[in-house]
C-alpha angles and dihedrals in degrees: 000000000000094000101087099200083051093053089050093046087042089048095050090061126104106269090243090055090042090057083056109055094032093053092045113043099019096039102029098235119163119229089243081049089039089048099052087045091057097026083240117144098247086250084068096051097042093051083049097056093044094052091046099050085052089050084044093063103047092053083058096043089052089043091048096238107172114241 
């Protein structure tokens, strides 16, 4: 992760929501992929992703990261 405030917010997450994201967006998995790699049904995944991207956002917004 090359954005620093972003490293801090995505290390601050839960170790279950951080597999997520990094596996998704850093790592261009797929939920069905995702899924098979946690033995998680790809709903899961994909609730997980959208909560943590929320979550996500408002670390940002209380660290001051630009949009």
């Amino acid at each position: 992760v090359n954005d620093v405030l972003l490293g801090q917010a995505i290390a601050s997450l839960p170790p279950n929501r951080r597999e997520v994201i990094l596996l998704s967006y850093f790592l261009g998995k797929n939920d069905p992929q995702i899924g098979e790699l946690l033995h998680l049904a790809p709903n899961t995944i994909r609730y997980r992703r959208q909560t943590t991207l929320e979550r996500l956002k408002k670390i940002l917004e209380a660290l001051g990261h630009e949009k």
